[in-house]
FIDREN-99901 format. One record per residue (C-alpha): z, x, y. Coordinates in steps of 0.5 Angstrom, whole numbers, padded with zeros to 4 digits, always signed. Layout:
// residues N
ZXY;...
This chain:
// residues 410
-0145+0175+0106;-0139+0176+0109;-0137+0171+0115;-0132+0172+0121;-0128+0167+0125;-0128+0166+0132;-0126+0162+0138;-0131+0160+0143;-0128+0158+0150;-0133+0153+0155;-0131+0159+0160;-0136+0164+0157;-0131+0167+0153;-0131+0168+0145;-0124+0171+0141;-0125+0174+0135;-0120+0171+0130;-0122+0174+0124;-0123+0182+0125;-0119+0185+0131;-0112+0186+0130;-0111+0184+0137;-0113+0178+0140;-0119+0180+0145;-0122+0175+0151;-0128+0176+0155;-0126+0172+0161;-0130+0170+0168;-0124+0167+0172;-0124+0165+0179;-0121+0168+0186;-0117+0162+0188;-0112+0161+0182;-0113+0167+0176;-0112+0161+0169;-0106+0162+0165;-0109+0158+0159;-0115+0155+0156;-0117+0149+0153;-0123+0145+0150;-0125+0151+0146;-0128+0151+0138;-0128+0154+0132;-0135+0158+0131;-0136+0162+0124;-0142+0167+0125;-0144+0172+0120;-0142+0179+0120;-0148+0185+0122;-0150+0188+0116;-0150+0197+0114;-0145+0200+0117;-0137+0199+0117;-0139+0192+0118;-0140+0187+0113;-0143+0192+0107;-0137+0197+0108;-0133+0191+0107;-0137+0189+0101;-0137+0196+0098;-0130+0196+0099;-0130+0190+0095;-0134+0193+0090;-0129+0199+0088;-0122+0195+0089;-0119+0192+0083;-0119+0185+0082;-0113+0182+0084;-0115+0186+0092;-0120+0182+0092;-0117+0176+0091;-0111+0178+0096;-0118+0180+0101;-0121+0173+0099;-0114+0169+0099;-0112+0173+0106;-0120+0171+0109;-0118+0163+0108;-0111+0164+0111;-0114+0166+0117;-0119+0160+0117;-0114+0156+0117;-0110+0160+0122;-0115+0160+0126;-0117+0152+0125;-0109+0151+0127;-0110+0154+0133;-0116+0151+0136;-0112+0144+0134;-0105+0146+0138;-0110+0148+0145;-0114+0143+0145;-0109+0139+0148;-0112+0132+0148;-0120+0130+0149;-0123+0129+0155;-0121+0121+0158;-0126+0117+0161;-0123+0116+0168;-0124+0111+0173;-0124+0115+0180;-0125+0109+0184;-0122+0109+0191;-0117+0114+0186;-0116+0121+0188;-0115+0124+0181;-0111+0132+0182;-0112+0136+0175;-0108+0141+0175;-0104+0145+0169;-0098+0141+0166;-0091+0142+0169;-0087+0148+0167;-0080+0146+0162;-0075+0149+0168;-0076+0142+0172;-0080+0145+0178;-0087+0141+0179;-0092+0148+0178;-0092+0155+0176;-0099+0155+0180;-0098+0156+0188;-0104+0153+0190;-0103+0146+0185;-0096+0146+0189;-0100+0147+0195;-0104+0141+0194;-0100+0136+0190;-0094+0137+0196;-0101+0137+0201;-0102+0130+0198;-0095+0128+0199;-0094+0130+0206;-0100+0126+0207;-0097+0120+0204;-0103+0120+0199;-0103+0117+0193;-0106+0120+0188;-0106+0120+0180;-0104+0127+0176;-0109+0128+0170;-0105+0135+0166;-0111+0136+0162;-0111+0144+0164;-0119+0143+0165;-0122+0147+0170;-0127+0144+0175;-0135+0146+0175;-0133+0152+0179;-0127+0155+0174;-0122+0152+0180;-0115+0150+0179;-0113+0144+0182;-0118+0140+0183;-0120+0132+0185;-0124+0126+0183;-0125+0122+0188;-0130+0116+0188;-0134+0120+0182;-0134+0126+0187;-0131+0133+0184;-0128+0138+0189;-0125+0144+0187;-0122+0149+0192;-0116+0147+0196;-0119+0148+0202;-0124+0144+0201;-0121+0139+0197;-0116+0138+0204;-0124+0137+0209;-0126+0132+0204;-0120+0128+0204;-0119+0129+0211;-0127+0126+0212;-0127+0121+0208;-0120+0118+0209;-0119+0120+0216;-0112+0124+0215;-0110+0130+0219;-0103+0133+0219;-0106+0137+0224;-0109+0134+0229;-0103+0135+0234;-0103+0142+0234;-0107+0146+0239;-0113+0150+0239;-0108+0156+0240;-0104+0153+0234;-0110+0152+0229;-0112+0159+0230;-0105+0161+0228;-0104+0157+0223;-0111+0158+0219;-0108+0166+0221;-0102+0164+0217;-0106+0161+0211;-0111+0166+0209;-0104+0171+0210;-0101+0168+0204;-0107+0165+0200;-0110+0172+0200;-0105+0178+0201;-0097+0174+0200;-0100+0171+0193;-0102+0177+0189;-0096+0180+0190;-0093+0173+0187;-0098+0174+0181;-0095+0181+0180;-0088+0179+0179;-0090+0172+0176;-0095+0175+0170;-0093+0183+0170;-0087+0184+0172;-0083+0178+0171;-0087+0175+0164;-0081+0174+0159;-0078+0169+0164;-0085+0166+0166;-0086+0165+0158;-0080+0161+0157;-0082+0156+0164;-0090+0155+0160;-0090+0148+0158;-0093+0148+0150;-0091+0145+0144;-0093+0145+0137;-0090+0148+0131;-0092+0155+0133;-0091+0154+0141;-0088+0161+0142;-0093+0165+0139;-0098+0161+0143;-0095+0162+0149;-0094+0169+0148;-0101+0170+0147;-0103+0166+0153;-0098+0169+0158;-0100+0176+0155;-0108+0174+0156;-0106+0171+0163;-0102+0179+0165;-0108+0182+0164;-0112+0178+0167;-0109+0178+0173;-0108+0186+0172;-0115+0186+0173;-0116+0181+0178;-0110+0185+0182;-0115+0191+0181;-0121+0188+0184;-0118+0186+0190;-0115+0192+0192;-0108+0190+0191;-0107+0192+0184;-0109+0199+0185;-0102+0201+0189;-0096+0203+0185;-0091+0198+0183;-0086+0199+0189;-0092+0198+0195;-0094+0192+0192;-0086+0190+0193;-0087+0193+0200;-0093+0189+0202;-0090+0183+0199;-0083+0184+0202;-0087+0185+0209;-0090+0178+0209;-0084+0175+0208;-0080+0177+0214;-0087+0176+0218;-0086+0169+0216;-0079+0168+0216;-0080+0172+0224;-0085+0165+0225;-0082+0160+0223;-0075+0162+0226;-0070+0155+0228;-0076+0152+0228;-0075+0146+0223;-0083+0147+0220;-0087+0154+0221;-0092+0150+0227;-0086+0147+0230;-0082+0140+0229;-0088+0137+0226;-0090+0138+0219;-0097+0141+0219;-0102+0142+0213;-0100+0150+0213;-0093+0148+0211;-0096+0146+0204;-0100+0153+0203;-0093+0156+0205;-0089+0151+0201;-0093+0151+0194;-0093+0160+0194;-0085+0161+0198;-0082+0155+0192;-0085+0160+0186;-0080+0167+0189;-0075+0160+0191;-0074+0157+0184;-0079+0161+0179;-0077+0169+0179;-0070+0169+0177;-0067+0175+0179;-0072+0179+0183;-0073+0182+0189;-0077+0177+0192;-0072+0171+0190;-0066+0177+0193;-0069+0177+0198;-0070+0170+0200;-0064+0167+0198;-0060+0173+0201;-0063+0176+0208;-0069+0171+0209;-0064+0164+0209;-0068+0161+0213;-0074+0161+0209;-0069+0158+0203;-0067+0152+0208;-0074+0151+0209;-0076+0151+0203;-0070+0146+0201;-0071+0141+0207;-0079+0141+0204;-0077+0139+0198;-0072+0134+0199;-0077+0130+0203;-0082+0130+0199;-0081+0132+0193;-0074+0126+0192;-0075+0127+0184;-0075+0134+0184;-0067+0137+0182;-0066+0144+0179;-0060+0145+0175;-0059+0152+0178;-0059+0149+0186;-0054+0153+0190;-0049+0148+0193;-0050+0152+0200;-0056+0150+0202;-0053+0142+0200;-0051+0138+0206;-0043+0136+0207;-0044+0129+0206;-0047+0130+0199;-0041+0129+0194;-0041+0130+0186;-0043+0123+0185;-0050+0123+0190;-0052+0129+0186;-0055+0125+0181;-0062+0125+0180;-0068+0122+0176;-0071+0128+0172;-0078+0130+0175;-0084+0126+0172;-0091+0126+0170;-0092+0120+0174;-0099+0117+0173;-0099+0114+0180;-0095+0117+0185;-0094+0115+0193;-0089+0118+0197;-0087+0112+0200;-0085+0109+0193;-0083+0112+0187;-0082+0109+0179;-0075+0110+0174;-0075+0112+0167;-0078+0104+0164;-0083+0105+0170;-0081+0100+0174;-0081+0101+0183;-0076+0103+0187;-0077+0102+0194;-0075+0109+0198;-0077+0111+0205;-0080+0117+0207;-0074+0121+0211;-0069+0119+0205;-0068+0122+0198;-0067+0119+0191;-0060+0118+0193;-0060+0114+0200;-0057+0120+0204;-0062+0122+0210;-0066+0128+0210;-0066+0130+0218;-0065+0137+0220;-0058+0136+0221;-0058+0136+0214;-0061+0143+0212;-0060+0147+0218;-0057+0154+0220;-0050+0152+0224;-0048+0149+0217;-0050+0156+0214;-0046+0160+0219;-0040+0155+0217;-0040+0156+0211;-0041+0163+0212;-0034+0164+0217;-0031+0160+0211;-0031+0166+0207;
């Protein structure tokens, strides 16, 4: 009896290794956040339906070939076994660790991408600089497993499990009491919950197109996976996760308009917000405000994520203020956060060549925004409105007079 070789996900999917010439994948993804990897999978040998093309074609195959076919098709057989072990191996990052949620939020989310910039995902961003702007301390956990629901992120908190960012931001806010809203009006939270679901619902699919479709070589290089065949993994997940998002584009609706449309709905959502966020120093006005996270996590992805394409043209070129925005977010609350390609025009004056030293961006076990770790772990006392250098972080730092000097210079 001939036996096949596939890999079984926990999210009812089965990749049939041993006798596709492509690799394919059923996928049941949810709506928030289109998965780019999956974990915990294994390894299952079934056996092959007889008569047919199937097994007794095979074997019939067998039976005529000479006897060096047949061993090159036995030889060939094991080596895919093994290439299909090696595989399982190299995605099941690590087993999953007991942990003690315990007055501890826990964030699971997908591990950090290699180009310095916390997360290829909006909404993990959205919800790790939510945590921050909330000076919440919080563990991160990049075990890329998805909560019961098949969302990404998601948090433990007390053993409780709560996936979906909004959710995720009601449950802190009941149990812990924070609120980054409770100086807006009635008018205000209208508005600013007008604004989220523009972004999380229309504004982040486009992104997706660009990141996954249009722009996936780029987005390829950025995948954090290592291993001794990390670039052919990472060329099957990334192209798995194109076509799931292709899918799920088409699903919705956004996917079925040609590529230039998409680009001209995703062009007017960014001039809608940089229309309202205009001078002001945060989309609601001087105070941070939960939508800044939401807008943030999906604006730093065409910010710092899709080198050379037309949402970065368009917000490092017309669009300046939602580049400053994005910029005086990250200086904040991000203190750690440097990115080699930075464009000096958006440091402030007083910046010198020696304060632009900055600690690579760790993968801390244990993060407050009021408190910060070097590279041996040890703490550094740090203040929220100041960065990882001392120098402040008002909005005199990053603002539109500097940009029109710098303008006027040239």
């Amino acid at each position: 009896m001939l036996w096949g070789v596939g890999l079984a996900a926990p999210r009812s999917c089965v990749a049939d290794l041993s006798r596709n010439r492509s690799l394919s994948l059923g996928w049941c993804a949810g709506p928030e956040e289109p998965p780019p990897a999956f974990y915990g999978g294994e390894i299952v040998a079934f056996p092959l339906a007889g008569g047919g093309a199937g097994a007794g074609g095979t074997m019939a195959a067998l039976g005529s070939d000479s006897w060096w076919k047949k061993t090159l098709y036995l030889t060939g057989g094991a080596l895919l076994a093994a290439a299909a072990y090696l595989l399982h191996e190299l995605l099941a990052i690590r087993k999953e660790q007991e942990l003690d949620s315990k007055d501890a939020i826990i964030l699971h989310q997908f591990s950090r991408p290699t180009n310095g910039v916390p997360s290829l995902s909006p909404f993990c961003l959205k919800m790790e600089t939510y945590l921050r702007m909330a000076d919440l301390p919080y563990q991160n956990y990049f075990d890329g497993k998805l909560s019961p629901q098949g969302k990404m992120p998601w948090i433990e908190y007390n053993h409780k499990k709560v996936s979906g960012t909004e959710f995720i931001i009601d449950f802190l806010e009941e149990k812990l009491g924070v609120n980054l809203n409770k100086h807006l009006g009635p008018h205000e939270r209208a508005v600013s919950r007008a604004v989220t679901k523009m972004v999380e619902e229309h504004f982040y699919w486009t992104l997706a197109y660009c990141q996954w479709v249009e722009n996936l070589h780029e987005t390829q290089k950025m995948v954090s996976l290592f291993g001794p065949f990390s670039d052919l993994l990472k060329w099957i997940l990334c192209h798995l996760t194109k076509g799931i998002v292709k899918r799920e584009m088409y699903g919705h609706g956004i996917g079925r308009f040609s590529e230039e449309e998409m680009y001209t709905l995703m062009e007017k959502d960014m001039r809608t917000l940089a229309g309202l966020l205009g001078d002001k120093k945060y989309i609601m006005g001087p105070t941070v405000s939960t939508v800044d996270a939401t807008v943030f996590g999906h604006l730093a992805q065409a910010m710092w994520t899709l080198p050379g394409t037309r949402p970065e043209r368009l917000i490092k070129g017309e669009l300046i203020n939602l580049a400053m925005y994005c910029e005086r977010i990250r200086r904040k609350f991000w203190p750690e956060w440097h990115h080699d390609d930075d464009n000096t025009l958006y440091e402030s004056e007083e910046s010198s060549e020696a304060s632009k030293t900055y600690s690579p961006l760790q993968d801390f076990s244990f993060y407050s925004r009021t408190e910060t770790y070097d590279e041996e772990g040890n703490s550094i006392s740090q203040t929220p409105d100041t960065d990882y250098t001392g120098h402040s972080l008002f909005d005199s730092d990053v603002d539109m007079d500097e940009y029109r000097d710098h303008e006027q210079c040239k």
